[in-house]
N, C-alpha and C positions, 0 to 999 in steps of 0.2 A: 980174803974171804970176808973181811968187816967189811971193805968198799962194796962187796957185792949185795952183803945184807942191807946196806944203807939205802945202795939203789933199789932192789926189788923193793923193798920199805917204801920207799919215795915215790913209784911208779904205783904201788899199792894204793896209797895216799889220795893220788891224784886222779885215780881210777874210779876209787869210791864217790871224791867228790864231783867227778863229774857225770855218777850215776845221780846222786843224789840231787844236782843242781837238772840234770835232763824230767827226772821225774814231778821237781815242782813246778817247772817254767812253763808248760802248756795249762794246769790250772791257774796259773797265777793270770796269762794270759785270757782265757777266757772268761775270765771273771772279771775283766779290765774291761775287754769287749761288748759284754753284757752289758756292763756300764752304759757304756757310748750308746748303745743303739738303743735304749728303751723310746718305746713312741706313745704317747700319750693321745686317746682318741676321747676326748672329751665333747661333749654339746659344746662350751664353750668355743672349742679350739679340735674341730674334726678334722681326720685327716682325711683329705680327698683321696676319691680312688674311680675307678672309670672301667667299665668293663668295655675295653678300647676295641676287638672286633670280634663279638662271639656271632658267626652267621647267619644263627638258629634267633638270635635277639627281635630282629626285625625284617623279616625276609621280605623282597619284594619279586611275584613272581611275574610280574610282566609287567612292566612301566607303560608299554605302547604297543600294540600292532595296529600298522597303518598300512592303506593304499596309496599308491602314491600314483597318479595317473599322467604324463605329460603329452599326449596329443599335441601336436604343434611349438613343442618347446625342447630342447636339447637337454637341461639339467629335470631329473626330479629331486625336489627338496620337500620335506615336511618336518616337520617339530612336535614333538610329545605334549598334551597340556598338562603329562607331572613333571612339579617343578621340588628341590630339593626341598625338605622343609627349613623353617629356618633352628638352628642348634642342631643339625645333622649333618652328617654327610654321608653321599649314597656308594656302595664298594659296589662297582660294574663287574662282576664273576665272569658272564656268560651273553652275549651277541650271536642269536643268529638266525636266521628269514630267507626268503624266498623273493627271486625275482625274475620276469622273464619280458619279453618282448625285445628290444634290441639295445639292451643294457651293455654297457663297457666291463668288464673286466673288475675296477677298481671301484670301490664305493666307500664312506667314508662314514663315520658315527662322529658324532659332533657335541661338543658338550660347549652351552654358551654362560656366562655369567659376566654381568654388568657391560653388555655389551661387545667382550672378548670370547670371543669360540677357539676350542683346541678342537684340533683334529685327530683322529684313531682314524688309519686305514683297515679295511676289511678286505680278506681273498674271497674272490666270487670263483666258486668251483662250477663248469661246467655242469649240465646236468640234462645236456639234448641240444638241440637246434638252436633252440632261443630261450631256455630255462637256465639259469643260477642258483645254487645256494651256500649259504658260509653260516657255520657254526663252530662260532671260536670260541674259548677260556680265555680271558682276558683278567687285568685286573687295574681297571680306570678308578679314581677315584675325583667324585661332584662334589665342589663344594656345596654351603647353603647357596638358596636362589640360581639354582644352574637348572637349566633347560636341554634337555636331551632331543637332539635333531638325527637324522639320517641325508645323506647326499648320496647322488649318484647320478650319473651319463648316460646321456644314451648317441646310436651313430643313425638314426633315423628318426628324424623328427615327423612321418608320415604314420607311422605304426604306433598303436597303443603300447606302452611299458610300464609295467606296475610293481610295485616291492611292497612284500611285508613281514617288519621289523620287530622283534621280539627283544627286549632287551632286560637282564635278570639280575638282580641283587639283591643287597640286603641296609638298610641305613646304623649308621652307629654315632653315638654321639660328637659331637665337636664342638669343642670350649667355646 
């Protein structure tokens, strides 16, 4: 009977103390934490911060619509004359236009900077005999000094073909 008391006693013991040590260790802790992380925004010494893509910041609702005409040539190409500004970059949302005469299937949105162009393909969805159009979500992103172009084919270089290209976003800053 004494051993029994001794243990319950003992298991008592150790029960309270580890209520006791559960109940201070999460203040103790966050009080350490609190420590660590205080941030000091001084004029001296401010701490940067960047409202990195809010949509509504800088919208841009049409960069370009262009004609693009090629009579006697196989490619039509044209180039936007918005170019990115510089400390921005422009978030591509939304592509999409009309094209018809004997245009190809595949057409291509083109972002050029220092001489280097990436390519974005576009779907041309039918839309009659000799009409296309594509209206995609996309999500390209220009750096500064980037030139926004459009490409596209055609299979008869005798017939007029024209496209015109809408192209929609919004700019956000970049360090």
């Amino acid at each position: 009977m004494n051993l029994m008391r001794k243990t319950v006693s003992a298991l008592g013991g150790i029960f309270m103390a580890a209520l006791l040590i559960g109940s201070l260790a999460p203040k103790t802790t966050r009080g350490i934490a609190a420590a660590l992380v205080q941030v000091m925004n001084t004029s001296a010494n401010p701490v940067p911060n960047q409202d990195v893509d809010n949509p509504g910041r800088a919208t841009i609702e049409s960069v370009f619509v262009g004609v693009f005409n090629n009579l006697g040539s196989e490619n039509l190409l044209g180039f936007s004359s918005f170019t990115v500004p510089a400390g921005q970059r422009f978030v591509i949302d939304q592509v999409d236009g009309s094209c018809s005469g004997s245009i190809r299937p595949g057409a291509q949105l083109l972002l050029t900077e220092a001489g280097q162009s990436r390519t974005y393909y576009l779907v041309l969805a039918p839309q009659g005999t000799s009409s296309y159009a594509f209206n995609q979500s996309v999500h390209y992103v220009a750096d500064p000094g980037s030139g926004i172009g459009f490409s596209a084919s055609t299979s008869d270089t005798t017939e007029q073909s024209n496209c015109a290209i809408n192209v929609s976003g919004h700019l956000i800053s970049y360090p």
